[in-house]
N, C-alpha and C positions, 0 to 999 in steps of 0.2 A: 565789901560792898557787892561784888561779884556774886559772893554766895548769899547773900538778901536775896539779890534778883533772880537768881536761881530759884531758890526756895518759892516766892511768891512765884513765878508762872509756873511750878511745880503746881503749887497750890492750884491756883488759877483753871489750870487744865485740867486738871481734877476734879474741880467745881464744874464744871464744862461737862464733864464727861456723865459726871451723875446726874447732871439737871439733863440730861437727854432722854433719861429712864421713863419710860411712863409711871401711870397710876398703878399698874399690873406687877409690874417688875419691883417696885419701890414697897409695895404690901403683901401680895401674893403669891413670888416668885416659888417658895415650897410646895407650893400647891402643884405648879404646871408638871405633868407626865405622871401626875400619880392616880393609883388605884382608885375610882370612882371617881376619878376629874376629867373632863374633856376639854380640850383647848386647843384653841387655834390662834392664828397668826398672818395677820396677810401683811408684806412688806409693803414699800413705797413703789415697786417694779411690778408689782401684780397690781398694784391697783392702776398703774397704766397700761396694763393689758386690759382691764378692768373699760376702761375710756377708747381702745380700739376694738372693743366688741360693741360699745353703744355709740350706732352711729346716728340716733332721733334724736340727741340733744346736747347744743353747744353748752350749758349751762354742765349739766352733769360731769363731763371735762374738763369743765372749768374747776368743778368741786372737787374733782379726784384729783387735779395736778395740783393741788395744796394741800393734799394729805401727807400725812408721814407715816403713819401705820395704824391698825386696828388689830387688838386682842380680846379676847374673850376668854374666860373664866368660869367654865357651869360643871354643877352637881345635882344629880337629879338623886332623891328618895334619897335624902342622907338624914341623919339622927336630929331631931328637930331642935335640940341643946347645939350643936356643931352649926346647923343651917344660923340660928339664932346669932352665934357669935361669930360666926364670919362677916353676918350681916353689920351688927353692931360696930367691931375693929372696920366694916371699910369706911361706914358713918362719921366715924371718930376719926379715922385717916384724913379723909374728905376736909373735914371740919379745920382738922389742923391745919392742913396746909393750903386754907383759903377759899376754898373750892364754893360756889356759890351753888346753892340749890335750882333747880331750874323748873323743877316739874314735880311733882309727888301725886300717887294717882292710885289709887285701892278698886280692886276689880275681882269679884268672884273669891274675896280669899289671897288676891294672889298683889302684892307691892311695888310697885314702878317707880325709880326716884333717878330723876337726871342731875346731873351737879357737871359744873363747868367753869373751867380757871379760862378769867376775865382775858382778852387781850387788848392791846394799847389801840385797835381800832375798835370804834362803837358796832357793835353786833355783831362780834365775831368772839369767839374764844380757842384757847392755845390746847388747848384738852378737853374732851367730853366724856363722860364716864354716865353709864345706865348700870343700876344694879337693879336686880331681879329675885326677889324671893317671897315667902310665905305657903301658897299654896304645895300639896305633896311636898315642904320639906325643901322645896328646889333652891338652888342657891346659885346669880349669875354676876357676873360683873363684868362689863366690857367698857374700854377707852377706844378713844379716837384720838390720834394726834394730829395736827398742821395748825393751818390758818386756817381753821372754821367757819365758814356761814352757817349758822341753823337752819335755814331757808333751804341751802344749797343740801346738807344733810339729808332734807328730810326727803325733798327729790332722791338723790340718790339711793336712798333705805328703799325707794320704792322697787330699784331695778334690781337689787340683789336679795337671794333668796338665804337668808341667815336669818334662824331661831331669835327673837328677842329684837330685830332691828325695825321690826315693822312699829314696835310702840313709839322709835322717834319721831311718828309723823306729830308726835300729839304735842311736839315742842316749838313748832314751825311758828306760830306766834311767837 
């Protein structure tokens, strides 16, 4: 009996452990640090640094103390066959594992698509994920982890200067 119980919180914490991964980590972890990928990473500790540099707005600290992290994923001028199927496998990723479409948005050539896993409160979700591709080739994908507001997001995208974050204003409805 001993070793049942064993086994099962073995298991348990295990399941624990992977369900912490994001979107990034769980599809595109080969990707990060290689030749012609850029990526970054901002933890849960910068983005409270993040909140004592802005001191206009009690809402925006609001937003950052329920984050858990943000990564990002880009390729710029890559082979339009490789741009195409990264695109497709995050699509497919997305799909499987629930992920609800938010936004889809064609501009000059170039692809916007939000997708977001639902949380147990109304207008809020546990993950947000923006991919970016089409135009020159480029290929993006970034997540956001915590307790989400869209609202409180889209404020926030405003204060920080990062590639590809200014399109989340267009999900604020």
């Amino acid at each position: 009996m001993k070793k049942i119980i064993t086994i099962l919180l073995l298991v348990f914490n295990l399941s624990f452990v992977f369900a912490q991964r994001d979107f990034i980590d769980r599809h595109f972890d080969e990707y990060m640090g290689q030749e012609g990928f850029t990526s970054l990473s901002i933890s849960r500790s910068m983005f409270s640094l993040f909140a004592d540099i802005d001191e206009e707005s009690e809402d925006v600290e609001k937003a950052i103390s329920r984050l858990t992290g943000l990564k990002m994923l880009a390729a710029k001028e890559m082979d339009y066959t490789a741009s195409k199927s990264l695109w497709r496998k995050a699509i497919r990723s997305l799909e499987q594992e629930g992920f609800e479409e938010l936004l889809n948005m064609v501009e000059d050539g170039e692809e916007v698509s939000f997708y977001g896993k639902k949380s147990r409160v109304a207008g809020r979700v546990t993950e947000l994920v923006m991919l970016v591709g089409g135009r020159n080739n480029n290929f993006l994908v970034l997540t956001i982890t915590g307790d989400i507001s869209l609202k409180e997001i889209a404020k926030l995208t405003r204060n920080m200067d990062i590639e590809g974050l200014d399109k989340i204003e267009g999900i604020e409805e």
